[in-house]
N, C-alpha and C positions, 0 to 999 in steps of 0.2 A: 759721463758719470764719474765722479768721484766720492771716494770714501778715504772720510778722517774720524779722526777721534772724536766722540761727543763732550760738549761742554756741556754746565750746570744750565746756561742760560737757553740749551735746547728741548727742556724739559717737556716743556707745556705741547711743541708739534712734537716730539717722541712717543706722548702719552696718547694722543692724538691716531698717528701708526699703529699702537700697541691697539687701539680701540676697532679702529680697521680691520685686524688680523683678527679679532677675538671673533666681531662680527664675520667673517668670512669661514671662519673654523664650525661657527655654528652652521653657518649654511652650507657646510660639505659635510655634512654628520660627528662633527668633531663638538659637542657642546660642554663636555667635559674638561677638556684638557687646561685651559685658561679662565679660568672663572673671575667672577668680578673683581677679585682679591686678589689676581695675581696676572703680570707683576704688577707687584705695588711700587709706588711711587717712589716707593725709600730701596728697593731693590734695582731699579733706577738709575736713580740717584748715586747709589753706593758705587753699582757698574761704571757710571761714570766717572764719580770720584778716583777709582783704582784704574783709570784710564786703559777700561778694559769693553768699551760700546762704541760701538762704532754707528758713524751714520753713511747712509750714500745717499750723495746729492745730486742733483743734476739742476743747472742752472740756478744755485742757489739756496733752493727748496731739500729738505729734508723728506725722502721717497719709501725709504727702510732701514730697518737698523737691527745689528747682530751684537751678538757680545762674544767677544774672543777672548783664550786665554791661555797662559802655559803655566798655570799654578793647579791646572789638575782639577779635581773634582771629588769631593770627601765620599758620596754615593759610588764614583766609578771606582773610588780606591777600596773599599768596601766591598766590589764585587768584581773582583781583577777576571774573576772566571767568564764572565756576559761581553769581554773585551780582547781583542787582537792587536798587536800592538805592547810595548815593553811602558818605560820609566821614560818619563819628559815629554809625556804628550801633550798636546792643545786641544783643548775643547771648546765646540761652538752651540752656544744658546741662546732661547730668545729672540731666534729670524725673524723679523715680522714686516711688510711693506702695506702702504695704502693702497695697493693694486695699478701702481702707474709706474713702477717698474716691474718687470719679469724676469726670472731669474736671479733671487736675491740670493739664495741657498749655491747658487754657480759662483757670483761673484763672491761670497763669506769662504768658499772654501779656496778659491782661486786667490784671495787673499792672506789665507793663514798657510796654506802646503808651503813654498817657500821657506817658511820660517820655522814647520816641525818635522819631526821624526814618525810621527803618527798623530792624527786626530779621533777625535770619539765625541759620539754625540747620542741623544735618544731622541725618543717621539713615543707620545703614546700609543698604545695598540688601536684608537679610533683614527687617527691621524692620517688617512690614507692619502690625503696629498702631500703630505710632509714626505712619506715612506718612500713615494714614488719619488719624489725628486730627489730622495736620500740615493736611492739604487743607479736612479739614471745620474746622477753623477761623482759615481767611483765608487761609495761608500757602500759596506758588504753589511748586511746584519748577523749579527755574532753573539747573540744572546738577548735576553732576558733579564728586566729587573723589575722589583716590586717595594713598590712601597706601602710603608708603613702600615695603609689604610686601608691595601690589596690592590691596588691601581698596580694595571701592567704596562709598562713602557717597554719597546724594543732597542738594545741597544746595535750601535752601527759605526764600524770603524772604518780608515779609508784603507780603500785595498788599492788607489794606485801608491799609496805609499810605502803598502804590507808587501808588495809585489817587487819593490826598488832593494 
């Protein structure tokens, strides 16, 4: 397996992923969290543009794709209390695979530790295989955030990092 940066021209199998995940979310009680409007194409797109999506490939083929980043998060700056972990973090979102790799959420984070001081990430409160695979690898949950609309996401920082 390899993961690089996504280009413009892997749009169309990205969206593709993204439609996989959505479907798979429905069918483990997750039907809320990604709706047909989200991500949208131009969110995408943009992730890509700021060479900030990543895809893992294997033989080729584009299998899942994250978006990393160390410009932070205007929500997690917002609610510095729901988060462990100081200034300079990286944050990962948007994990999604067409279910022919496993372990996508292992490799996104085994690829950003390395390079931060802490990470933080959410999931929403239906998202129960997101949460699991958050806990079984490293990441502690640390709060609570709500949005706007009263949607509750759990937030979750790494604690092999909080621990270093």
């Amino acid at each position: 397996m390899k993961i690089e940066k996504a280009d413009p021209e892997d749009l169309s199998e990205l969206l593709s992923i993204f439609e996989h995940a959505k479907l798979f979310m429905r069918r483990t009680g997750n039907p809320d969290q990604w709706n047909d409007d989200y991500p949208t194409r131009e969110i995408i797109l943009s992730d890509i543009l700021a060479g900030e999506l990543y895809k893992v490939t294997e033989e080729g083929t584009a299998h899942a794709v994250f978006m990393a980043s160390d410009r932070g998060d205007a929500w997690y700056d917002e609610n510095p209390e729901s988060f462990s972990g100081g200034e300079g973090y990286w944050v990962i979102h948007r994990v999604a695979s067409d279910g022919k790799i496993k372990g996508v959420l292992a490799l996104a984070l085994d690829f950003v530790r390395p390079k931060a001081k802490a990470i933080r990430m959410d999931t929403y409160i239906d998202n129960h295989v997101m949460q699991h695979a958050l806990l079984r690898n490293g990441m502690v949950e640390t709060g609570r955030l709500y949005s706007p609309d009263g949607r509750v996401y759990l937030a979750f920082s790494d604690g092999t990092l909080l621990a270093d």
